[in-house]
C-alpha positions in Angstrom: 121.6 71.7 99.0 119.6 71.6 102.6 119.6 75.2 104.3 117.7 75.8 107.2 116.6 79.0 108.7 116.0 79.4 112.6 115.2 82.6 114.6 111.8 84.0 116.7 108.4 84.3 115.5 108.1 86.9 112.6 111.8 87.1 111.8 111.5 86.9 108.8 111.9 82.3 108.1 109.6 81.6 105.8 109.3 84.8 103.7 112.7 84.5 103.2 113.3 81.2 102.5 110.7 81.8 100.3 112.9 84.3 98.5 116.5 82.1 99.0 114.9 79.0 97.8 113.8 81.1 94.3 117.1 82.4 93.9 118.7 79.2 94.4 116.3 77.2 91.8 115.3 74.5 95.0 111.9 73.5 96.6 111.1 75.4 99.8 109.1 73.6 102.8 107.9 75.5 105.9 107.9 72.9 109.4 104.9 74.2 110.8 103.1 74.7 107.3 103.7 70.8 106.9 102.6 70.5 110.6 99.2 71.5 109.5 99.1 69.6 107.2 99.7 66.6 109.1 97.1 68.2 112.0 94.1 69.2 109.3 94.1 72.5 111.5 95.8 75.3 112.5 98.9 75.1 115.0 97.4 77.2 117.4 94.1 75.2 118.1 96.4 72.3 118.2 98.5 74.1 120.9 95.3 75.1 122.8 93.7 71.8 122.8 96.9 69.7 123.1 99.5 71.3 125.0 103.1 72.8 124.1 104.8 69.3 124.6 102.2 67.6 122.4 103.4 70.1 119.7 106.7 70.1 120.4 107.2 66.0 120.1 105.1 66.2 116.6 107.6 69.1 115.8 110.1 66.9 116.4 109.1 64.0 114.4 108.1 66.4 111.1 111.7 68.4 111.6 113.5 64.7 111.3 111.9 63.9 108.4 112.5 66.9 106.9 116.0 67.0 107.8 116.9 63.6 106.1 114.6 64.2 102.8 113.8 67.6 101.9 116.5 68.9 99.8 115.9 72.8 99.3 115.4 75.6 102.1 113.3 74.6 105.2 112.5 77.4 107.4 111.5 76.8 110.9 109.3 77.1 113.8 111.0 79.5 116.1 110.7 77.3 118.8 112.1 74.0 116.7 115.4 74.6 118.8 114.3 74.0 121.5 114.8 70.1 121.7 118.6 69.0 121.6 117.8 66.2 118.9 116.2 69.3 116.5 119.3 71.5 116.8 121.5 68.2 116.3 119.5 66.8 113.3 119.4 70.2 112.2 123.0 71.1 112.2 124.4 67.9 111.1 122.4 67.5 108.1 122.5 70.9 106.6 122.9 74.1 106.7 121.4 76.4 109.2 121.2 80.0 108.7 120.1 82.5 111.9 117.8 85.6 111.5 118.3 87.5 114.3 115.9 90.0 115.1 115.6 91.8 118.2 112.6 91.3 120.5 111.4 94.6 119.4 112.1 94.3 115.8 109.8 91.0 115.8 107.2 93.1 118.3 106.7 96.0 115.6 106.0 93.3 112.8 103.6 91.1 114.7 101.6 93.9 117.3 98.9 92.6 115.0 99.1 89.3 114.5 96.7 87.2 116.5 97.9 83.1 114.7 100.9 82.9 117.3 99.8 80.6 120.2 103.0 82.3 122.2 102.3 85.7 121.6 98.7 85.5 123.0 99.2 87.1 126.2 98.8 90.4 127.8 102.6 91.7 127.7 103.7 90.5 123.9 106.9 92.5 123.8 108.1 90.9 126.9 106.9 87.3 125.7 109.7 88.1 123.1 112.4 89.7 125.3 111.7 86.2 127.2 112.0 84.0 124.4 115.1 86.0 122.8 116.7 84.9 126.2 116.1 81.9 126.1 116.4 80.7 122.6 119.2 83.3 121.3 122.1 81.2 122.5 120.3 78.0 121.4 119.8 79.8 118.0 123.5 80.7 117.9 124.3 76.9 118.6 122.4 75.3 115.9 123.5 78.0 113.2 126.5 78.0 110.7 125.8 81.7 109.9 124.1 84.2 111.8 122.3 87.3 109.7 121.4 90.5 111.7 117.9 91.2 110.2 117.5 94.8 111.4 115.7 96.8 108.8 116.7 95.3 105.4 114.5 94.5 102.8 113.5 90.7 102.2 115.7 91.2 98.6 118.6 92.1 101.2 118.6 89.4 103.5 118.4 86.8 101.0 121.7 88.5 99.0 123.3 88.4 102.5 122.9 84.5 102.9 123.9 84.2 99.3 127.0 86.1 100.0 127.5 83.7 103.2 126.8 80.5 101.0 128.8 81.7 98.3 131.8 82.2 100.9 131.5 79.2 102.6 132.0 77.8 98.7 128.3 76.3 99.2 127.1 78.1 96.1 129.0 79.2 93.7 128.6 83.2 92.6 126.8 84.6 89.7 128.3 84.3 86.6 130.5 87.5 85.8 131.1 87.7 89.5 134.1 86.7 90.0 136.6 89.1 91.5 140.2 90.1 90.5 142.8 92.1 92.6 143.2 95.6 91.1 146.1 95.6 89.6 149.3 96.7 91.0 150.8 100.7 90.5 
């Protein structure tokens, strides 16, 4: 099973993947985790001494990979959908699941967070309400499901793509799950 989680910056990608890939009993990979890996330092000096395309092409070249051999949950960048040949290899060899969040949801949970190379500038909530444009219909394009993340807990959100796997027959449900029609009166 390949599922792949998209959305902004703090929405939530790889703590819940974290969480789905747990409940499903599969490996878990974060993109830009692997990234740094690869770079032997963080993605934001690499972004400050390289250049956004620089990043974006290595992006690129770690998301194919991991979208032909990782089987398990892969959460994202949020800028991964960026490139047409990420959404593509994306959607075609998996699943891809959406976090929405508003650009004020994501703005209350990273006000503090100073390791985002696109939030470093002087009007952060507007950043996001700029991104959001942008990348919201791209997000929509590349996903098979789309979760509103609003306020639920992490627990929440993962039942809620369980629930959309388990519909979409992906997954089957827990045992003693199964549901029968009341019966007639």
């Amino acid at each position: 099973m390949k599922v792949s989680l998209v959305g902004l910056p703090g929405s939530g990608k790889s703590t819940v993947g974290r969480q789905l890939a747990r409940r499903l009993g599969v490996p878990f990979a974060d993109s830009d985790h692997v990234i740094e890996q690869q770079l032997c330092c963080s993605i934001r000096e690499y972004f400050e001494r390289e250049g956004e395309d620089r990043f974006r092409d290595l992006e690129a070249a770690v998301l194919d990979d991991l979208t032909r051999h990782h089987q398990g949950v892969l959460a994202t960048g949020g800028g991964a959908v960026l490139r047409e040949a990420n959404r593509s290899h994306l959607r075609a060899r998996g699943h891809v699941v959406y976090l929405r969040s508003t650009p004020e949801e994501v703005f209350r949970r990273l006000r503090h967070d100073v390791n985002r190379p696109l939030l470093q500038v002087n009007d952060p909530l507007g950043r996001l309400r700029d991104l959001f444009a942008v990348r919201d219909p791209l997000y929509r394009a590349t996903a098979h499901f789309v979760i509103e993340t609003g306020r639920p807990s992490v627990a929440r959100l993962v039942s809620m793509i369980m629930m959309q796997l388990e519909l979409a027959g992906l997954v089957l449900p827990p045992a003693g799950a199964t549901e029968t029609a009341p019966p007639l009166s």
